[in-house]
C-alpha positions as CSV (number, residue, x, y, z in Angstrom):
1,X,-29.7,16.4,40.3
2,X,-28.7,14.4,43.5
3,X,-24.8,15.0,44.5
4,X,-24.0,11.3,43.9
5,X,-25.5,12.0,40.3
6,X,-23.3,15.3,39.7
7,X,-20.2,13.1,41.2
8,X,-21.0,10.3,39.2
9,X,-21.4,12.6,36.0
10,X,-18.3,14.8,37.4
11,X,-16.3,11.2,37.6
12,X,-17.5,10.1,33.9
13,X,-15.9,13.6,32.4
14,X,-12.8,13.0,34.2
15,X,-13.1,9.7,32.9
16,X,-13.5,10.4,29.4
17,X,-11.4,13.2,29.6
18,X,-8.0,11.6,30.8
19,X,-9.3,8.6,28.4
20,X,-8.5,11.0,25.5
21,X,-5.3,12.5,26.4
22,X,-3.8,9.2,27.2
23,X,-5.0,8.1,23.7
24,X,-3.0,11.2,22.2
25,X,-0.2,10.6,24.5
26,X,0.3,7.3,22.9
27,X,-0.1,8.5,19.4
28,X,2.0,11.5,19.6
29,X,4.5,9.2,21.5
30,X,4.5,7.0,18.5
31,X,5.0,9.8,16.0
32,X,8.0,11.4,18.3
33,X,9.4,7.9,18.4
34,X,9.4,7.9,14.5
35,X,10.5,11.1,14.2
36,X,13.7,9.8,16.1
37,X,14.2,7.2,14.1
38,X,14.2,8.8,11.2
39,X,16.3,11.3,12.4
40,X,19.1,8.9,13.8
41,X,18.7,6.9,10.5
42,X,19.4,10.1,8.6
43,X,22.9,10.7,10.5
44,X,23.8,7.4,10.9
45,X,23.5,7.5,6.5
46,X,25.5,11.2,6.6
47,X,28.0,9.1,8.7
48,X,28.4,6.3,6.6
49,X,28.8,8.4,3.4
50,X,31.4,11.0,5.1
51,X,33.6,7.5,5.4
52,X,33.3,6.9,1.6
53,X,36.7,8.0,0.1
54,X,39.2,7.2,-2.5
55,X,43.1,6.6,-2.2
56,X,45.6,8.5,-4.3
57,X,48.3,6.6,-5.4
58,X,51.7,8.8,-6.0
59,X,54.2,7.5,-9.0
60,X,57.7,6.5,-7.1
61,X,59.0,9.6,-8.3
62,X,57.0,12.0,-7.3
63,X,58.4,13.6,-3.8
64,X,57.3,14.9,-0.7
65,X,57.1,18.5,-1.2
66,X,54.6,18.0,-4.5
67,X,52.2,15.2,-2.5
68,X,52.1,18.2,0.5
69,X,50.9,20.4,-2.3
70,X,48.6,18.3,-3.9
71,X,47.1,17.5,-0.5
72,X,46.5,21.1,0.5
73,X,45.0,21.9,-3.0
74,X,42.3,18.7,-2.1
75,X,41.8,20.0,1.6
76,X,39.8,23.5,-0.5
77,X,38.3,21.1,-3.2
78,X,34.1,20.9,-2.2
79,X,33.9,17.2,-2.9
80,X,36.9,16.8,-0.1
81,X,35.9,16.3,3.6
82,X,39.1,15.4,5.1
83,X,42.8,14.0,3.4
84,X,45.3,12.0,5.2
85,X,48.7,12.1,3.5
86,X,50.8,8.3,4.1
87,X,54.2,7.7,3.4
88,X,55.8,4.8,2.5
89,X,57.0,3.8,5.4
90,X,53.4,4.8,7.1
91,X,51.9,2.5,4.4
92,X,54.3,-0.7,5.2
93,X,53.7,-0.4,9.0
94,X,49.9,-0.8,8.3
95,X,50.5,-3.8,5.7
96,X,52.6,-5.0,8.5
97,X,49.8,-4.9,11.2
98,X,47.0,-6.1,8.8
99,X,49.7,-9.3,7.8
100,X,51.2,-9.6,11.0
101,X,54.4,-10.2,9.5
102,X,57.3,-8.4,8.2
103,X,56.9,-8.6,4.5
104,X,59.9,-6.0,3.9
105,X,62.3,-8.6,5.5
106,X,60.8,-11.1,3.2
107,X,61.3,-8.9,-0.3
108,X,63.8,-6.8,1.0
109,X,62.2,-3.9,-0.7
110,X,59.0,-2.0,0.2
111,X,57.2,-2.0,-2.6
112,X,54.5,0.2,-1.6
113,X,54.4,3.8,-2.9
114,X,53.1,7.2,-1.0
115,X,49.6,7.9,-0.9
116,X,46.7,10.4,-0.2
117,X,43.3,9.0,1.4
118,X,40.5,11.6,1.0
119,X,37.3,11.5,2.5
120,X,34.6,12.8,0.3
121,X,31.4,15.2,1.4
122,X,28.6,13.5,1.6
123,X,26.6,14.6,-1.4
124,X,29.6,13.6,-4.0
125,X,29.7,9.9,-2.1
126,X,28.3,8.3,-4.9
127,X,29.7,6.5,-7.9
128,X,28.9,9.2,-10.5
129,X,30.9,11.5,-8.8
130,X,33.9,9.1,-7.6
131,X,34.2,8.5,-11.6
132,X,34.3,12.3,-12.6
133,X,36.7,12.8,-9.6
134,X,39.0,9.9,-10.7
135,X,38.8,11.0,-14.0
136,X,40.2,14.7,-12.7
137,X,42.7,13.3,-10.4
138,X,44.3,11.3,-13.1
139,X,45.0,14.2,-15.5
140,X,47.7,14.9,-12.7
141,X,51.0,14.0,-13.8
142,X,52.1,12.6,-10.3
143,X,49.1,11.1,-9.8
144,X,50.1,6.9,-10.6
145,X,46.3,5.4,-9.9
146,X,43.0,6.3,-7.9
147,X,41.6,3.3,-5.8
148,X,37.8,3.2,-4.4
149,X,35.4,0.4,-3.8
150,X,32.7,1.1,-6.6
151,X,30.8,-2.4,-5.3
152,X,30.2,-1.0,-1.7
153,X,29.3,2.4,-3.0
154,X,27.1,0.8,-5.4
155,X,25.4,-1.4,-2.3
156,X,25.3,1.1,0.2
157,X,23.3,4.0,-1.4
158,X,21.2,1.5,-2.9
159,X,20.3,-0.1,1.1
160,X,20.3,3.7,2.1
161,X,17.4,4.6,-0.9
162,X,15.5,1.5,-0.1
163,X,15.5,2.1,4.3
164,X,14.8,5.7,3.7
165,X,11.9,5.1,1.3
166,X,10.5,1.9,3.8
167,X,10.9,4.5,6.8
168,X,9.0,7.5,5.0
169,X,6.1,4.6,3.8
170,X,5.8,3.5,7.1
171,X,5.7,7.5,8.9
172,X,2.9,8.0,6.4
173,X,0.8,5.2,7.1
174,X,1.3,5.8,10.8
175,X,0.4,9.3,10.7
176,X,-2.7,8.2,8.8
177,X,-3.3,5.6,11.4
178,X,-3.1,8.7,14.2
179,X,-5.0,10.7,12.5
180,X,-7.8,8.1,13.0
181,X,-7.5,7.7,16.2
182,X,-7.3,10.4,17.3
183,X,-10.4,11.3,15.7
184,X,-12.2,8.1,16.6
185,X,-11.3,9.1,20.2
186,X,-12.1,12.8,20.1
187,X,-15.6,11.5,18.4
188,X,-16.5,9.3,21.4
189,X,-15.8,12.3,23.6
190,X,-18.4,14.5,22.0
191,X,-20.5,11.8,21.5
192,X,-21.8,11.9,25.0
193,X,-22.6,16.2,24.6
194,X,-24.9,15.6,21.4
195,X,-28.1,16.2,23.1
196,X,-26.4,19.2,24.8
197,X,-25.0,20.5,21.2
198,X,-28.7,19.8,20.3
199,X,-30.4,21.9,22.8
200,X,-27.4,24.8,22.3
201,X,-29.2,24.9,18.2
202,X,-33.0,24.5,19.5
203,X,-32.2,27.4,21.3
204,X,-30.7,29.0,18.8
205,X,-26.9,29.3,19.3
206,X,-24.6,29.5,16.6
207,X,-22.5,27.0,15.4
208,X,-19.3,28.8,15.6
209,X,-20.4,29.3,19.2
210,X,-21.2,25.5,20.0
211,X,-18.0,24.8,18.2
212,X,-15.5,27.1,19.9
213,X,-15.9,25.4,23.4
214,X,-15.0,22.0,22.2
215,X,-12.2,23.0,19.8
216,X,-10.6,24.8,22.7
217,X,-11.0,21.6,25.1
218,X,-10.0,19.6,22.0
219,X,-6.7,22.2,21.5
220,X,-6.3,21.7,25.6
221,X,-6.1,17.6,25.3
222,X,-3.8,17.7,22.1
223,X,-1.4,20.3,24.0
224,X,-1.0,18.1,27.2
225,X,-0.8,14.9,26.1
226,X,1.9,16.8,23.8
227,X,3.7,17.5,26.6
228,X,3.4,14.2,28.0
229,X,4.5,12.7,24.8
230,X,7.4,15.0,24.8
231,X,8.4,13.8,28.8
232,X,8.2,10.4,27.1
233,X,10.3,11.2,24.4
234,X,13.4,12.7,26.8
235,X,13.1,10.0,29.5
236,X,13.7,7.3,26.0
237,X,16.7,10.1,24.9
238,X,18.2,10.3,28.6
239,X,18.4,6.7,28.7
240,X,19.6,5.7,25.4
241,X,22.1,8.9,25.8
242,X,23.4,6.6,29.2
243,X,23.2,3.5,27.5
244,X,24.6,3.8,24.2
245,X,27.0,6.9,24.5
246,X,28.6,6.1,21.0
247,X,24.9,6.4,19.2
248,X,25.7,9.6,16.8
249,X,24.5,12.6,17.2
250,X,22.8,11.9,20.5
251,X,23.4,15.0,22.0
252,X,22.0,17.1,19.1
253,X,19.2,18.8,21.2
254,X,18.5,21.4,18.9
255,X,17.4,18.7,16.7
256,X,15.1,17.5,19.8
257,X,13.7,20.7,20.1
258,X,12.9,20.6,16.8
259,X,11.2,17.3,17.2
260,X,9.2,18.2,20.0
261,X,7.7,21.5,18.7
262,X,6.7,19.5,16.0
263,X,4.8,17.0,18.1
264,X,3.1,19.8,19.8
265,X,2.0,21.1,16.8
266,X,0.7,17.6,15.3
267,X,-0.9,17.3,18.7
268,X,-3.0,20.6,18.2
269,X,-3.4,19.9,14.7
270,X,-4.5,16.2,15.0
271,X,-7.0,17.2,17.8
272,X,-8.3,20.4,16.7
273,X,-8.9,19.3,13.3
274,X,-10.8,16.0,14.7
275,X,-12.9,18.5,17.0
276,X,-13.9,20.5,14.5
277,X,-15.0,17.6,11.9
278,X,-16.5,15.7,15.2
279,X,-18.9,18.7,16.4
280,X,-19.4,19.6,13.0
281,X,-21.2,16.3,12.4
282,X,-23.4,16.8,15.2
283,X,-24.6,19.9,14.3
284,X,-25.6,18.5,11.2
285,X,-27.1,15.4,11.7
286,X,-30.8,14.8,12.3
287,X,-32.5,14.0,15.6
288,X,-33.4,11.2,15.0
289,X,-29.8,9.9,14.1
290,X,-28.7,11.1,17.3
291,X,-29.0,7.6,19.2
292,X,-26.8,5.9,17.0
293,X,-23.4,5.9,16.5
């Protein structure tokens, strides 16, 4: 062979080679960037329950000293996330903001009574357990009424269930969709070494021996363009982090690690996998088969 031939042939592997990792790259990247998504869409639910509550409504009788206690006995209780205790005169200052009036000087008598806002964990933010906690909280004899918004609670699990269930439809279809091409691309690679993987049997070379040098090529392309995927990934993070510094949880990079030695290990799995099933076809099929497709 001339050297323009062996560079030309040299050129054509390089080729074909970076061809395939930038393929992964883009797949992997895909998967990472629906890993996020699904992450971020997973806190940004937790958040949204965590601000689910209910308000306690004291009787007018009922003073300070017993609302204190019934407070800390909700701080310990495993539905309670956080409880704010507001007095009367706490509770006519905010009526007084949200009017933006005086309504007091109006009465002449506040008519609103002490209360206790609690902030519920997220697993007990649902309407089944905000009726079984209501039901418990009004067996207290200082306890007057228990106020929550069943219609949002209702609504907002509801759009939670139904984006969660769209988001895990549409991360199995893509992986499906990466699966295939990735193993679309990894079958074009080996496509062009079927004569060699031919003349490795006539010879009489096992096929655990013709297979181990492509699987660890094929491990070698899912590994980098995991890495490249990952780069990717952490740019998108770095600038979203700069961009939107209120998006929750952003700096969760234990998470991010996570997510990233996952994508390496699609990466290997995807490619090895679609090596293995690509070489394995070759070694199978018949010479004359081997000039098509």
């Amino acid at each position: 062979m001339t050297k323009h031939a062996e560079k030309l042939t040299l050129g054509r592997l390089r080729t074909a080679y970076a061809t395939t990792v930038v393929s992964i790259t883009l797949v992997l990247f895909m998967l990472g960037l629906l890993g996020l998504i699904l992450f971020y869409a997973s806190q940004i639910s937790t958040h949204l329950k965590e601000n689910i509550g209910f308000m306690v409504i004291m009787k007018p009788e009922v003073n300070e000293a017993r609302i204190i206690q019934l407070q800390k006995q909700l701080e310990v209780a495993d539905f309670v996330k956080s409880s704010d205790y507001v007095t009367k005169e706490e509770a006519a200052a905010q009526m007084k903001d949200y009017l933006g009036e005086d309504f007091i000087s109006f009465l002449g008598v506040n008519p609103l009574l002490p209360s206790i806002n609690v902030k519920l964990n997220v697993r007990y933010a649902n309407n089944d357990s905000l009726k079984a906690i209501t039901a418990r909280m009004m067996t207290n004899p200082s306890v007057k009424e228990v106020l929550y918004q069943k219609t949002l609670v209702q609504e907002l699990n509801a759009n939670i269930t139904l984006i969660t269930g769209i988001l895990l439809g549409f991360s199995l279809l893509l992986l499906v969709i990466a699966y295939a091409l990735i193993s679309n691309t990894i079958r074009l690679a080996v496509y062009s070494h079927r004569f060699l993987i031919r003349s490795m049997l006539l010879v009489g070379a096992t096929s655990h021996f013709i297979r181990k040098p492509f699987v660890l090529k094929g491990l070698a392309q899912g590994a980098v363009a995991a890495v490249i995927a990952i780069s990717m990934l952490t740019a998108l993070m770095i600038m979203l982090r700069n961009e939107v510094p209120d998006l929750i949880a952003l700096d969760d990079w234990v998470a991010f690690i996570l997510l990233a030695l996952a994508v390496i290990f699609a990466g290997l799995l995807l490619a090895g996998i679609s090596t293995i099933l690509a070489v394995h076809r070759y070694i199978r099929m018949k010479v004359d088969e081997l000039y098509y497709f």
